[in-house]
C-alpha positions as CSV (number, residue, x, y, z in Angstrom):
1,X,2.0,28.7,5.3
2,X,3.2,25.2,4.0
3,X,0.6,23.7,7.3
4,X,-2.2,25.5,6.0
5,X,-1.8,24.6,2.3
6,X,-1.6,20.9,3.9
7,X,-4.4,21.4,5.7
8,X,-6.6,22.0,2.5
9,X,-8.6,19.0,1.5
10,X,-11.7,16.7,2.4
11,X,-10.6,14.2,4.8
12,X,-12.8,10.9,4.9
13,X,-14.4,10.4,8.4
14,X,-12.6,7.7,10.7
15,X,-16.0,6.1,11.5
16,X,-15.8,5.6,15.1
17,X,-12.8,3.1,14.1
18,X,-11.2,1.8,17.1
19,X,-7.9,2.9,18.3
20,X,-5.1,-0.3,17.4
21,X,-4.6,-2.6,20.1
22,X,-0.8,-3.9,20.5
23,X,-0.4,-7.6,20.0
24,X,3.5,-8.3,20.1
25,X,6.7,-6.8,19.1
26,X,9.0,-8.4,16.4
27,X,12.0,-8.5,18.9
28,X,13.9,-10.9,16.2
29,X,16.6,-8.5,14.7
30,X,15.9,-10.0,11.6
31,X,12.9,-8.2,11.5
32,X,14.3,-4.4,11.5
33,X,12.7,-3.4,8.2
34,X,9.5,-5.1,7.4
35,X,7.8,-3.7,4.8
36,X,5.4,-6.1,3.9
37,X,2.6,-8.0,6.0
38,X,0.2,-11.2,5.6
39,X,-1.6,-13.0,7.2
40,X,-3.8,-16.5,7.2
41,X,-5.5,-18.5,10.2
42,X,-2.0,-20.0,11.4
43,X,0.4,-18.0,10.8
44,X,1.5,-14.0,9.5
45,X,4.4,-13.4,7.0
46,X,6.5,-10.8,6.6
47,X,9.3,-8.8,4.4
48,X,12.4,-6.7,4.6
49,X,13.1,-4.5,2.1
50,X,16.5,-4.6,0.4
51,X,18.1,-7.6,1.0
52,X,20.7,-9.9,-1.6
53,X,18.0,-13.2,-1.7
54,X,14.4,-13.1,-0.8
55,X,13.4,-14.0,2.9
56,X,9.5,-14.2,3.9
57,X,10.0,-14.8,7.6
58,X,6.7,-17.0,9.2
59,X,5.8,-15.7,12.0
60,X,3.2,-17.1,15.1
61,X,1.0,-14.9,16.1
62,X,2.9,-13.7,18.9
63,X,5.8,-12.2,16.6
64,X,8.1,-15.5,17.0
65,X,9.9,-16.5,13.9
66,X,8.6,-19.6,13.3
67,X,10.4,-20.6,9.7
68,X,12.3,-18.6,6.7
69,X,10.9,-19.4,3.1
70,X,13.9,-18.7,1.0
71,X,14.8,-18.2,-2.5
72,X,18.3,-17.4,-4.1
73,X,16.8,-14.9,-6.3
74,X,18.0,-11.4,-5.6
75,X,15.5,-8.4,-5.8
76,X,16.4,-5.1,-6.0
77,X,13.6,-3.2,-3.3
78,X,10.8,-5.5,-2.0
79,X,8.3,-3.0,-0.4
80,X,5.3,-5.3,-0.1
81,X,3.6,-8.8,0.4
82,X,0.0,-10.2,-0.7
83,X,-1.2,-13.4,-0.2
84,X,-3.6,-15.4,-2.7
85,X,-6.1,-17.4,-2.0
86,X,-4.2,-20.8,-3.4
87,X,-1.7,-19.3,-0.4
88,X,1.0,-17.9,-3.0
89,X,2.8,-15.6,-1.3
90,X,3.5,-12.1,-4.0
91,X,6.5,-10.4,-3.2
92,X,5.9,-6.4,-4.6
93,X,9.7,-5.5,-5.5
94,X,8.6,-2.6,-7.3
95,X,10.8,0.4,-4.9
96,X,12.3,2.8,-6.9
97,X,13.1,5.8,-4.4
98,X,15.3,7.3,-7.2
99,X,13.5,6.6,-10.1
100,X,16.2,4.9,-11.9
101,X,14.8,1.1,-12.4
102,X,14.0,0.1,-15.8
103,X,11.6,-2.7,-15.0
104,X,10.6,-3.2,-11.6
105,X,9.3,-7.3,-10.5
106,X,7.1,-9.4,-8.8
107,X,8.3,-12.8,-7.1
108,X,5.5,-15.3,-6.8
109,X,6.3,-17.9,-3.8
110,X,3.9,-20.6,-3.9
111,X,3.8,-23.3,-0.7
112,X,6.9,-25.6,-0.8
113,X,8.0,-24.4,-4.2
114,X,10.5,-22.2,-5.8
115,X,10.1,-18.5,-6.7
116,X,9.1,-17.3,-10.1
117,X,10.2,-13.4,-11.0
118,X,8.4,-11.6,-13.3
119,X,9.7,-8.4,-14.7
120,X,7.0,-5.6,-15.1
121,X,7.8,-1.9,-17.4
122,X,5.4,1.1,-16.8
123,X,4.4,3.4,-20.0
124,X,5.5,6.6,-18.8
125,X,8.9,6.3,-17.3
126,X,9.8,5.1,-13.6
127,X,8.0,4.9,-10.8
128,X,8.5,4.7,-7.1
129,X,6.2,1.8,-5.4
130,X,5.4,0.7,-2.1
131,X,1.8,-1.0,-2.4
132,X,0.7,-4.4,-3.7
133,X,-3.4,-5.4,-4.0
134,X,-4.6,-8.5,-5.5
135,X,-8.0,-8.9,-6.7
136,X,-10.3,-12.2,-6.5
137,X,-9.2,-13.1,-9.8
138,X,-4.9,-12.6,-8.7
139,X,-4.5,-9.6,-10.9
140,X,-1.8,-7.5,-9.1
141,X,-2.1,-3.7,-8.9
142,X,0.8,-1.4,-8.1
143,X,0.3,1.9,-6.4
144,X,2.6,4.4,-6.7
145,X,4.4,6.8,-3.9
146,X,4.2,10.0,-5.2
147,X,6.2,12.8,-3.6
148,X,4.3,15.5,-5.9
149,X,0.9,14.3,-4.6
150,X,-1.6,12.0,-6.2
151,X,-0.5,8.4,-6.6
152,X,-1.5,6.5,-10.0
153,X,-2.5,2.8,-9.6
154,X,-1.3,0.3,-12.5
155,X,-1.8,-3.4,-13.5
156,X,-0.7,-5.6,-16.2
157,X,-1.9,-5.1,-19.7
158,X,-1.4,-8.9,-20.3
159,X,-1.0,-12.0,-18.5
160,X,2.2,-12.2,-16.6
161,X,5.2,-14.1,-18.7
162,X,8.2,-15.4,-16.8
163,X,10.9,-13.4,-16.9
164,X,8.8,-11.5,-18.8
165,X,8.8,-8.0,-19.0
166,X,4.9,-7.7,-19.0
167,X,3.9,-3.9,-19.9
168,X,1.6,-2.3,-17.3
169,X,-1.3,0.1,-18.1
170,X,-2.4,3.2,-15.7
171,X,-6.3,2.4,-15.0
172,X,-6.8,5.0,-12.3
173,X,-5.2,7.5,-10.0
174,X,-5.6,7.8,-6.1
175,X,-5.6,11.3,-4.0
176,X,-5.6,11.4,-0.6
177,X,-5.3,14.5,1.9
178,X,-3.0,15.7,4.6
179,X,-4.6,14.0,8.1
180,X,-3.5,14.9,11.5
181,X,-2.5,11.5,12.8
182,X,0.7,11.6,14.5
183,X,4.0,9.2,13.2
184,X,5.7,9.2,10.0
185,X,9.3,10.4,9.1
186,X,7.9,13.5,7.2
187,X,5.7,14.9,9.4
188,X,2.7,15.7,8.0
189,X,3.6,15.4,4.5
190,X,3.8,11.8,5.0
191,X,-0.3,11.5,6.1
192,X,-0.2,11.7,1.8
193,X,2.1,9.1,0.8
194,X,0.6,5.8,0.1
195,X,3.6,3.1,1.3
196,X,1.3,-0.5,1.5
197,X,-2.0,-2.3,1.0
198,X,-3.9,-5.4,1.5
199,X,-6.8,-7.5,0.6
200,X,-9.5,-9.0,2.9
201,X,-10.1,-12.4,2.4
202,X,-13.0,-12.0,0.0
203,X,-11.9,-9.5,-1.9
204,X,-14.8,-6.9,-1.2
205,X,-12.6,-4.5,0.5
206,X,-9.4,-3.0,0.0
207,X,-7.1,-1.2,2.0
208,X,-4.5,1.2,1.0
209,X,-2.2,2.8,4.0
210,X,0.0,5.6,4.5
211,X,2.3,6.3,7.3
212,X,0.4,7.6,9.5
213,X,-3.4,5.9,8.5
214,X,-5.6,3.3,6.7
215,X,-7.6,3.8,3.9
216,X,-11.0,1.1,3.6
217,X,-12.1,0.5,0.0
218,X,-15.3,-1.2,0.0
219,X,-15.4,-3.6,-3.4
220,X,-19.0,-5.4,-3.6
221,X,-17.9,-6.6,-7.0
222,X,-14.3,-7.1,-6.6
223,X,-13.8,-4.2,-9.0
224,X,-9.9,-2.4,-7.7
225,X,-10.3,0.6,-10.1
226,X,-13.6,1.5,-9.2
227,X,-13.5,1.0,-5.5
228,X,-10.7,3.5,-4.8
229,X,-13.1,6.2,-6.5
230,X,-15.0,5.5,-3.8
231,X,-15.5,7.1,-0.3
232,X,-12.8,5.0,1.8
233,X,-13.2,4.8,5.9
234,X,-10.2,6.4,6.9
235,X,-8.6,4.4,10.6
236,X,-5.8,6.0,12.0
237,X,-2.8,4.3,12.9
238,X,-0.9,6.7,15.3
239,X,2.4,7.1,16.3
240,X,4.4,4.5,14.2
241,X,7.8,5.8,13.0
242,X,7.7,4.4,9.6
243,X,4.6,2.2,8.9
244,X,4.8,0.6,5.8
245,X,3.0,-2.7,6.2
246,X,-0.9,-3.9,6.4
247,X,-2.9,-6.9,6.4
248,X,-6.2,-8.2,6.8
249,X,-6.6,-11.2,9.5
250,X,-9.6,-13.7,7.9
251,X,-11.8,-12.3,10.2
252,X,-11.5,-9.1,8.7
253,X,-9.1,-7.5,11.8
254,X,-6.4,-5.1,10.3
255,X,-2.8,-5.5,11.3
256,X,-0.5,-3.4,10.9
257,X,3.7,-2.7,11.7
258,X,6.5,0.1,11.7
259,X,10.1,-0.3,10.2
260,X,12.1,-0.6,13.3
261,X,13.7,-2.8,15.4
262,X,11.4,-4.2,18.5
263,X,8.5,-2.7,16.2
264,X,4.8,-3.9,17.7
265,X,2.4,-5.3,15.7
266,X,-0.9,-3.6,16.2
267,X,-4.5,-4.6,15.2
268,X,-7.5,-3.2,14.7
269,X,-10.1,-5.5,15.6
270,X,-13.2,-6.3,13.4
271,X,-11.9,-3.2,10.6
272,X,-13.3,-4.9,7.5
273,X,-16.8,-4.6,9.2
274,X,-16.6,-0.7,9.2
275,X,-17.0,-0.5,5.7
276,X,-20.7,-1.2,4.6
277,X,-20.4,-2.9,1.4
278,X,-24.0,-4.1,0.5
279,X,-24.5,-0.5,0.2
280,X,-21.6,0.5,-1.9
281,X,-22.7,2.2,-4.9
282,X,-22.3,0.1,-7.9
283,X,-20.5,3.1,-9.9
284,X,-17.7,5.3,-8.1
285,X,-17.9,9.1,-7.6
286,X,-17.4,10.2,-10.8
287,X,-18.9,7.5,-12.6
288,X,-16.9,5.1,-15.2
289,X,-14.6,7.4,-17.1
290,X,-13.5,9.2,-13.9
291,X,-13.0,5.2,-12.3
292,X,-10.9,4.7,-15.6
293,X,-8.2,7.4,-14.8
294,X,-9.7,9.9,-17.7
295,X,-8.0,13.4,-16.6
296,X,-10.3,15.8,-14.4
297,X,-11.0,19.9,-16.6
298,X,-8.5,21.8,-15.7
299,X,-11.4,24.1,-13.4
300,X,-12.7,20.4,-11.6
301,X,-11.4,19.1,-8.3
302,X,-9.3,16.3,-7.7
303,X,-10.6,12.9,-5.6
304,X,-9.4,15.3,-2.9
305,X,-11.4,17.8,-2.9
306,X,-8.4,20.6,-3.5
307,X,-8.9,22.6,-6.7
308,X,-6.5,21.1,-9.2
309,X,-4.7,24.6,-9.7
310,X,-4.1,25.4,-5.8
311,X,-3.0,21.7,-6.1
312,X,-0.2,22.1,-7.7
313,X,1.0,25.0,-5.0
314,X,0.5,22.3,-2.3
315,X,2.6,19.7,-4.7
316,X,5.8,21.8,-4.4
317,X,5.1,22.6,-0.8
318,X,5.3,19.0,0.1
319,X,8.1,18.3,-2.5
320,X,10.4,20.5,-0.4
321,X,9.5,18.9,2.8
322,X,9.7,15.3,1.3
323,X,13.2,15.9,-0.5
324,X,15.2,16.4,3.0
325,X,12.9,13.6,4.8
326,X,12.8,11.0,2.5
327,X,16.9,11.4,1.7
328,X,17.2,9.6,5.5
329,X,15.1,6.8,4.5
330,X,17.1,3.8,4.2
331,X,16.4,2.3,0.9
332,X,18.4,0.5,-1.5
């Protein structure tokens, strides 16, 4: 019964993506839990989560460790990693897997300097966290991990302040269906939950992951909100046990990489060219006060395409799967 209510749902169509090609395996043991990924011509980065100090390990791009970028500060759950264009590295520690945290943070590591924290409080209680996006202009977006289904996308009300806290605002939400790519922890449950996300290097599209596939956002304007009401590409990433990270190469290839130790990192070539942005419509589905987050009638379907009442029976269904799978997660 559960599989079937799963099953319900519009799923968006892969688009002839390729399958991932295997580039190298992180064989450091360092490297065990990366949960963040980026990437520039030279050289990719990369995250643990936990830890007591923050680590962003520089990797060649045939998984060596090339250097360690360190900072004393210590973060509580650093689930992400986004690189801006003036090559600040943004560390999302924003994981919350028990929904206890009163602020969550962002550490800003710029080249050869020191890292700035900065405190962030959501408006309606905690949150748990695993994505990061920047936009062209820097402003980060948090995307939330939602065991209930549905995962709600938030960004700072104001300009960031040092320690700060700096409230966030919800400006949209984000639904995606159950898929039937293999991997995960969770089984199928976890085709739903949204655990990273990345930036091409223009900023037109975004890409939001879960454990078992990618999501492709096209953004003609650079707009986050109103390109994931859009129809995403969907690329699957099979058979990775816990896949958490994503990046974009500059030349628009998408990498990607499992917890784990010896974990590969995969790529699939040319992915940002898969999503036709010259044609993107210039309002999402919905038009602006669906884009904005505004609550769908109670008879109206969800971005999903389930009917918001059956929804709710395929929430709980997944809850009880999630609450035994996610309990053997290692998190902090």
């Amino acid at each position: 019964m559960l599989a079937l209510l799963l099953a319900a749902g519009a799923v968006p169509a892969s688009a002839q993506a390729p399958a991932p090609d295997t580039v190298c395996s992180l064989g450091d043991e360092r490297l065990a839990e990366v949960s963040g990924l980026a990437a520039d011509d030279g050289s990719w980065y990369a995250v643990n989560d936990g830890g007591t100090s923050i680590e962003i390990f520089v990797l060649g791009k045939d998984c060596s460790v090339q250097d360690v970028l360190t900072d004393p500060t210590d973060p509580y759950d650093v689930e992400d990693l986004a690189l801006a264009p003036d090559g600040t590295l943004w560390l999302g520690d924003t994981g919350d897997n028990r929904k206890r945290r009163d602020t969550v943070a962002l550490h800003a590591v710029p080249p050869g300097g020191q890292a700035t924290l900065y405190r962030l409080t959501y408006p309606d209680g905690a949150h748990d966290a695993e994505a990061l996006l920047l936009d062209r202009a820097g402003t980060p977006y948090l995307i939330t991990k939602n065991v209930l289904g549905g995962s709600a996308v938030y960004r700072p009300s104001a300009p960031l302040a040092s320690p700060g806290p700096t409230p966030l605002e919800k400006v949209g939400s984000l639904s995606l269906s159950a898929t039937d790519t293999p991997g995960g922890p969770v089984g199928t449950a976890g085709s739903m939950l949204v655990t990273g996300a990345a930036t091409n290097a223009d900023g037109s599209v975004f890409a939001v992951r879960t454990y078992t596939d990618a999501y492709l956002y096209p953004a003609p304007d650079g707009d986050v909100v109103a390109a994931l009401q859009r129809s995403p590409v969907r690329v699957p990433l099979p058979d990775e046990a816990q896949g958490e990270a994503i990046a974009f190469e500059p030349d628009g290839s998408l990498l990607s990489v499992s917890e784990g130790a010896g974990s590969p990192v995969r790529v699939v070539r040319g992915a940002a060219g898969l999503v036709d942005v010259e044609t993107a419509p210039s309002e999402p589905a919905g038009g602006p006060e669906e884009a904005a987050g505004s609550p769908a009638p109670a008879a109206e379907q969800d971005s999903s395409g389930v009917p918001v009442l059956p929804g709710i029976a395929i929430a709980v269904g997944v809850a009880a799967v999630l609450v035994f799978g996610l309990s053997r997660l290692r998190r902090r």
